[in-house]
N, CA, C and O atoms as a GROMACS GRO file, in nm:
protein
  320
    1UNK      N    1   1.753   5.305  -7.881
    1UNK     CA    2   1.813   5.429  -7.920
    1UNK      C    3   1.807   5.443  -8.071
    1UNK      O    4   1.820   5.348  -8.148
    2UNK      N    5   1.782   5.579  -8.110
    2UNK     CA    6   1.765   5.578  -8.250
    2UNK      C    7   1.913   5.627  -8.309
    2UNK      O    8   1.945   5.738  -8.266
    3UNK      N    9   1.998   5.574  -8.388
    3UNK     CA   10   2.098   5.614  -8.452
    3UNK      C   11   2.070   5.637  -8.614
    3UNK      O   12   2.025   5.546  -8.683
    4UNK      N   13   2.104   5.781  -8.671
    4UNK     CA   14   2.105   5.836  -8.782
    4UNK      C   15   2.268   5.810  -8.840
    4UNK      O   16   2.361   5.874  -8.792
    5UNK      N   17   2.284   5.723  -8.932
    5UNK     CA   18   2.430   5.702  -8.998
    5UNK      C   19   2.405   5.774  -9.139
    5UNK      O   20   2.305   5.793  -9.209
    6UNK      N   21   2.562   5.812  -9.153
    6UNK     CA   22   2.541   5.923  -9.286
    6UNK      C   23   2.688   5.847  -9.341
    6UNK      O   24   2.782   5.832  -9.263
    7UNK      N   25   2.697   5.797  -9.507
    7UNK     CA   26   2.768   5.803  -9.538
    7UNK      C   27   2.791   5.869  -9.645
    7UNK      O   28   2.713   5.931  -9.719
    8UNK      N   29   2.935   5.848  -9.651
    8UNK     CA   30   2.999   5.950  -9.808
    8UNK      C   31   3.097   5.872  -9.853
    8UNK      O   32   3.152   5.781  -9.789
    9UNK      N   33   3.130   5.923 -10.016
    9UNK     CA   34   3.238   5.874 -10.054
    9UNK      C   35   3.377   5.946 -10.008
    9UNK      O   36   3.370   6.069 -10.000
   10UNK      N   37   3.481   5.895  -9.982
   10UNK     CA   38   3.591   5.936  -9.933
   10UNK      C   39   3.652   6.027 -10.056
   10UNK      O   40   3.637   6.007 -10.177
   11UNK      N   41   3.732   6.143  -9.984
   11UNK     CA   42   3.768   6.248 -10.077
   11UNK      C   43   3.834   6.206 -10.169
   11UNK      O   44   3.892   6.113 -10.114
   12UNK      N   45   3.881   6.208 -10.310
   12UNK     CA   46   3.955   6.132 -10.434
   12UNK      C   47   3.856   6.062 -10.428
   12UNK      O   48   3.831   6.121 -10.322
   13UNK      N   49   3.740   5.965 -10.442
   13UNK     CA   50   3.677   5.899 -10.488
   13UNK      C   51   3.586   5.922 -10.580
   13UNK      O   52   3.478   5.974 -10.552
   14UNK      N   53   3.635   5.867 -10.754
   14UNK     CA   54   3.510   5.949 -10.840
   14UNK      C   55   3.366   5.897 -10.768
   14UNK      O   56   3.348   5.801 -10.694
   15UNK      N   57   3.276   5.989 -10.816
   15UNK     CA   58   3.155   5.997 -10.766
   15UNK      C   59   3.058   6.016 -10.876
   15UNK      O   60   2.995   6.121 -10.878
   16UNK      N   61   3.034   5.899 -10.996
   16UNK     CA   62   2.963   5.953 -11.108
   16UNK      C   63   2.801   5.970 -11.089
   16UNK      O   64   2.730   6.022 -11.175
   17UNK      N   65   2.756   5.923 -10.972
   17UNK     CA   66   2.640   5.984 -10.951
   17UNK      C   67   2.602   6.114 -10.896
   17UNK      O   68   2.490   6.165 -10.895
   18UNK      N   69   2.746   6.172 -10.836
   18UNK     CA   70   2.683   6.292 -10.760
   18UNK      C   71   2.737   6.416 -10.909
   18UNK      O   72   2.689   6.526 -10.935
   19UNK      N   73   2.884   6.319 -11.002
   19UNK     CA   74   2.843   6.452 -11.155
   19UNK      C   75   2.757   6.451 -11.217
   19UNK      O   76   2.737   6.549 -11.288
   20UNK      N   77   2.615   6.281 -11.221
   20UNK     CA   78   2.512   6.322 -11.280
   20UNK      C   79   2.410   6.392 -11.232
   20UNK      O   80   2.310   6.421 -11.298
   21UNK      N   81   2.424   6.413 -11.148
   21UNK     CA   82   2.322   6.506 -11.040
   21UNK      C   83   2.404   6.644 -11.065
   21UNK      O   84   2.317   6.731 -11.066
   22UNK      N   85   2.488   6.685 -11.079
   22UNK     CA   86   2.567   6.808 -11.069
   22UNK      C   87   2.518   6.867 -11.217
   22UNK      O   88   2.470   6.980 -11.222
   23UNK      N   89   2.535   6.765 -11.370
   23UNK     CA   90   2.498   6.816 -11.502
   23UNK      C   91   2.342   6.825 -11.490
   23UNK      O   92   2.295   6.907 -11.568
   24UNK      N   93   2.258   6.766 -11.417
   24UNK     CA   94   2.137   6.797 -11.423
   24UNK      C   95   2.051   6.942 -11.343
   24UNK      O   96   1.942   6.998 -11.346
   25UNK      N   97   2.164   6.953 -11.283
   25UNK     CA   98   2.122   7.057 -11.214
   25UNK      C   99   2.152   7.209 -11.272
   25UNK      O  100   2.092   7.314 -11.253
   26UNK      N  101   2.281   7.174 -11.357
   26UNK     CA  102   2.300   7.285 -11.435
   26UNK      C  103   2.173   7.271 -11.577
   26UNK      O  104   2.128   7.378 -11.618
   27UNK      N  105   2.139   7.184 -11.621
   27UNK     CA  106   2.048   7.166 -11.719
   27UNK      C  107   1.943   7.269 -11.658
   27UNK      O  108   1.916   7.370 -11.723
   28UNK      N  109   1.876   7.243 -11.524
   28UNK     CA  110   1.798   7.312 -11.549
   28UNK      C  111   1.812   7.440 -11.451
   28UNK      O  112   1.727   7.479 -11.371
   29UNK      N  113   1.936   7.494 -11.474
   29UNK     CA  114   1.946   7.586 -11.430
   29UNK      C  115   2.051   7.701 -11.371
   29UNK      O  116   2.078   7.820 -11.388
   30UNK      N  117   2.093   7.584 -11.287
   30UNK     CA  118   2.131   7.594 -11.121
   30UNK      C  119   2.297   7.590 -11.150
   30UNK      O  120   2.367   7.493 -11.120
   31UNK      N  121   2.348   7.718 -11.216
   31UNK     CA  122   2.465   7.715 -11.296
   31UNK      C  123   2.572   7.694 -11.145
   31UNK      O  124   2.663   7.611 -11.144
   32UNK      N  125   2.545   7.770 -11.043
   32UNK     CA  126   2.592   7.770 -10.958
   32UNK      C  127   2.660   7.666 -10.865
   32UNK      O  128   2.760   7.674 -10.793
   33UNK      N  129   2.578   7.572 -10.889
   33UNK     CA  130   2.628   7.460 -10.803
   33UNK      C  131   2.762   7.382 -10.864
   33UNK      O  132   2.800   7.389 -10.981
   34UNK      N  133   2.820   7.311 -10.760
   34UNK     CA  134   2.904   7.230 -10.825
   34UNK      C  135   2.982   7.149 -10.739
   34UNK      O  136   2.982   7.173 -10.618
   35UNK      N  137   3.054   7.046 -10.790
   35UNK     CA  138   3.110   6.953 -10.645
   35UNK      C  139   3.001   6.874 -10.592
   35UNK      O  140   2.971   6.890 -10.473
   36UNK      N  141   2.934   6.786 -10.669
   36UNK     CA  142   2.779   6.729 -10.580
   36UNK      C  143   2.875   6.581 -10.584
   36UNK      O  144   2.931   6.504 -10.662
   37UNK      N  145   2.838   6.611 -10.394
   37UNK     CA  146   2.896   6.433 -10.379
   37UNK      C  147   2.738   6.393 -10.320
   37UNK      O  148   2.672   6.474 -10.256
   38UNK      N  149   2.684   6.238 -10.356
   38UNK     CA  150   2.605   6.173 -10.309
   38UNK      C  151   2.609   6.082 -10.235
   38UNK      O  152   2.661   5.980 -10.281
   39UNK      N  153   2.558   6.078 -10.090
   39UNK     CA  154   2.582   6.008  -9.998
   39UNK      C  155   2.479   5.891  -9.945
   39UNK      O  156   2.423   5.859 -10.050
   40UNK      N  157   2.447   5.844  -9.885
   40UNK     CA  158   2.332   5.764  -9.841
   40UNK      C  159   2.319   5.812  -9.682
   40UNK      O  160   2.410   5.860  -9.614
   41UNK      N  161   2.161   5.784  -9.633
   41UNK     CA  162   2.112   5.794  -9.481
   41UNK      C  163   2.079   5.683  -9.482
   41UNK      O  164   2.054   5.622  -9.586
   42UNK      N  165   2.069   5.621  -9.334
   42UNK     CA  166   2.018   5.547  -9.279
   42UNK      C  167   2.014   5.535  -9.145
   42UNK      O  168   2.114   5.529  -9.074
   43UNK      N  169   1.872   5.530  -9.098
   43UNK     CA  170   1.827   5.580  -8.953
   43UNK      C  171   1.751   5.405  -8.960
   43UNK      O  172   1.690   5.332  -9.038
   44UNK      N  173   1.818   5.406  -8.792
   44UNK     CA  174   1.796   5.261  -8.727
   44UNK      C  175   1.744   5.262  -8.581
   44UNK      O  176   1.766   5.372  -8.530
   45UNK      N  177   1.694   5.191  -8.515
   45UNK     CA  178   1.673   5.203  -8.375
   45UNK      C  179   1.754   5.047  -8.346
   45UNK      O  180   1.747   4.938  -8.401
   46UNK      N  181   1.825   5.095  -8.238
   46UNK     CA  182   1.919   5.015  -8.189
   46UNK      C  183   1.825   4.982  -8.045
   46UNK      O  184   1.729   5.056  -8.023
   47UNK      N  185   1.864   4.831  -7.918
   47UNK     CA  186   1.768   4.783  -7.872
   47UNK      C  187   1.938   4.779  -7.753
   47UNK      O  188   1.979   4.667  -7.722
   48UNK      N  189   2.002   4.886  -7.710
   48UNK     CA  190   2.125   4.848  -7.639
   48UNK      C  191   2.109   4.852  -7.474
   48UNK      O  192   1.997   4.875  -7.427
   49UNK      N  193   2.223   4.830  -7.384
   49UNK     CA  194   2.175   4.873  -7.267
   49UNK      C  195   2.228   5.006  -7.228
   49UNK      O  196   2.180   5.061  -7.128
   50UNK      N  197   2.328   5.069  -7.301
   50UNK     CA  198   2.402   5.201  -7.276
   50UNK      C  199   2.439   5.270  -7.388
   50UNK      O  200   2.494   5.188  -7.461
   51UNK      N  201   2.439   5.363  -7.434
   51UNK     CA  202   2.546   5.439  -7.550
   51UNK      C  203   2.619   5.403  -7.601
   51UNK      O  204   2.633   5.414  -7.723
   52UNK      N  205   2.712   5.329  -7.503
   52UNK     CA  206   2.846   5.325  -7.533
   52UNK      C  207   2.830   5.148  -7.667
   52UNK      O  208   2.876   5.126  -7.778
   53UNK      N  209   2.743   5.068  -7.572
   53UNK     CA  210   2.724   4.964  -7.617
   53UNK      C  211   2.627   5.013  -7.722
   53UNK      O  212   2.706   5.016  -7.816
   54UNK      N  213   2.545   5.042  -7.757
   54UNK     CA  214   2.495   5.117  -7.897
   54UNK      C  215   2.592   5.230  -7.995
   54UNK      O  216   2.566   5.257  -8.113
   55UNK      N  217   2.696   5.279  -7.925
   55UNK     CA  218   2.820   5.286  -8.033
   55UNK      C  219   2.882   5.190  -8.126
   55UNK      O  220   2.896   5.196  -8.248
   56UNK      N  221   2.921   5.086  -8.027
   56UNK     CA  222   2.992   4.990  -8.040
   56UNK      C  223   2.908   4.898  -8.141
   56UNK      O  224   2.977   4.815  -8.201
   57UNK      N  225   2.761   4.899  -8.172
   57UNK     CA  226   2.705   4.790  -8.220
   57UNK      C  227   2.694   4.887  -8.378
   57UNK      O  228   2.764   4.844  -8.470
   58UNK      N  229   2.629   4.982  -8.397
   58UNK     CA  230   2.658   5.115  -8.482
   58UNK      C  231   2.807   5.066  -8.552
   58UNK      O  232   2.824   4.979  -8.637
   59UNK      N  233   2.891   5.140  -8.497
   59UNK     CA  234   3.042   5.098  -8.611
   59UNK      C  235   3.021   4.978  -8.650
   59UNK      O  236   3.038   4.963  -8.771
   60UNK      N  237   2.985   4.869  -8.581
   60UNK     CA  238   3.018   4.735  -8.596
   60UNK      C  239   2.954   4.704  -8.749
   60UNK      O  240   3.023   4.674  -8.846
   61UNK      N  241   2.821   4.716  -8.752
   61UNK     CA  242   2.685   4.736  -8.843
   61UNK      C  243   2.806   4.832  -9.007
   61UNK      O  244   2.844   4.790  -9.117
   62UNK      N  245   2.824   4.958  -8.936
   62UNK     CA  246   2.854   5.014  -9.074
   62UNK      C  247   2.986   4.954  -9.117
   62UNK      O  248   2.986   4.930  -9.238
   63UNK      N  249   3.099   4.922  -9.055
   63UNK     CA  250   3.221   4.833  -9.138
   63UNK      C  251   3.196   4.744  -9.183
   63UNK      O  252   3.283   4.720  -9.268
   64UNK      N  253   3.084   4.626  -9.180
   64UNK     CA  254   3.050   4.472  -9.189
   64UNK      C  255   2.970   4.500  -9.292
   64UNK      O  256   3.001   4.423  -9.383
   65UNK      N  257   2.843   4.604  -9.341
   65UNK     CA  258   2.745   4.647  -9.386
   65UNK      C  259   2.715   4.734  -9.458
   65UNK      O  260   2.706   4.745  -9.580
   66UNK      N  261   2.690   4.836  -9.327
   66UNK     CA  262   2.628   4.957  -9.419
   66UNK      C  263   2.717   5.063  -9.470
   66UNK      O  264   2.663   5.167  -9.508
   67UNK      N  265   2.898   5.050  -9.478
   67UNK     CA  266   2.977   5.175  -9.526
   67UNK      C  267   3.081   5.024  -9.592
   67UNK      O  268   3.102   4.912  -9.545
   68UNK      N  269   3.117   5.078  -9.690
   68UNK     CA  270   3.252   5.016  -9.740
   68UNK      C  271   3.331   5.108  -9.665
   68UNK      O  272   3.293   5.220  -9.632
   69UNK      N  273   3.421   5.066  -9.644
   69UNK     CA  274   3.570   5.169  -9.519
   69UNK      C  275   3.693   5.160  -9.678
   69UNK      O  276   3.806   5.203  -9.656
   70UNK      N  277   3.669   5.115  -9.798
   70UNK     CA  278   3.770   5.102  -9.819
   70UNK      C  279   3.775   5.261  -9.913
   70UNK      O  280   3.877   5.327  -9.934
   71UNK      N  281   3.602   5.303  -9.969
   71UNK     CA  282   3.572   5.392 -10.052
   71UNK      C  283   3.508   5.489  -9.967
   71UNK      O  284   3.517   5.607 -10.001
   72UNK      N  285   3.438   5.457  -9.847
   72UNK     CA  286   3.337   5.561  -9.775
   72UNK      C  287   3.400   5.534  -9.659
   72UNK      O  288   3.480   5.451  -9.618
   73UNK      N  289   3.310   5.682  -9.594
   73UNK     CA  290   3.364   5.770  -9.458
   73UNK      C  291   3.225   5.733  -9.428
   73UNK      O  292   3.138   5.704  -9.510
   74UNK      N  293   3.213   5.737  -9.285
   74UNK     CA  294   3.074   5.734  -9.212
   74UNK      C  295   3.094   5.820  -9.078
   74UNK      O  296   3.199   5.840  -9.018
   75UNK      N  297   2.976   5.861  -9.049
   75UNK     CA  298   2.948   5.906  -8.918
   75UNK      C  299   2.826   5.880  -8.878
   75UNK      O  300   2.758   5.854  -8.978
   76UNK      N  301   2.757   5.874  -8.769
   76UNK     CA  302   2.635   5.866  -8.700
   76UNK      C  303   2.639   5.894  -8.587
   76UNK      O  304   2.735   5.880  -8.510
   77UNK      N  305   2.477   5.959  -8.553
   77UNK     CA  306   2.408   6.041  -8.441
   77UNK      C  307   2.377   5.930  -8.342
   77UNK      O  308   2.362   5.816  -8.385
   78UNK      N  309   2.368   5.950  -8.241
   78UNK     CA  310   2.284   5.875  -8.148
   78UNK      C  311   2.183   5.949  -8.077
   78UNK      O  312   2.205   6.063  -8.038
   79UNK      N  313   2.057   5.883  -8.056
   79UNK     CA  314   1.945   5.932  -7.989
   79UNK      C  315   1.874   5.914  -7.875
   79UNK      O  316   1.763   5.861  -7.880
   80UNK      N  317   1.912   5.944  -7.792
   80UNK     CA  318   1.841   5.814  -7.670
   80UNK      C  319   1.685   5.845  -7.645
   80UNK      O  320   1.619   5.773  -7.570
   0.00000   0.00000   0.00000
């Protein structure tokens, strides 16, 4: 199963990469924008026997790994 995980930083969390992406964007231009939070993807193929057990291996992966829980929020897709 292919699972797409998306994380973010949790709301109150400064985010100085997504204000340097936010001043660059006004640099060249893009007065409009603002509020840029930067997140990470990561798409995996999981090898499970059910969903449920490819849920279960998914959270497991992003608390241990791929999301800090103490600064980031996560969610992910599943694909069968």
């Amino acid at each position: 199963m292919r699972v797409k995980i998306f994380v973010r930083l949790k709301e109150g969390v400064l985010d100085p990469q997504g204000k340097a992406v936010e001043r660059s964007l006004h640099t060249l231009g893009y007065e409009e924008v603002g509020d840029v939070r930067v997140g990470k993807y990561i798409e995996l193929e999981i090898a499970a026997p059910s969903r449920q057990a490819a849920e279960k291996r998914a959270r497991e992966m992003c608390d241990k790994l791929l999301a800090n829980p103490v600064i980031e929020d996560y969610r992910f897709e599943i694909q069968e």
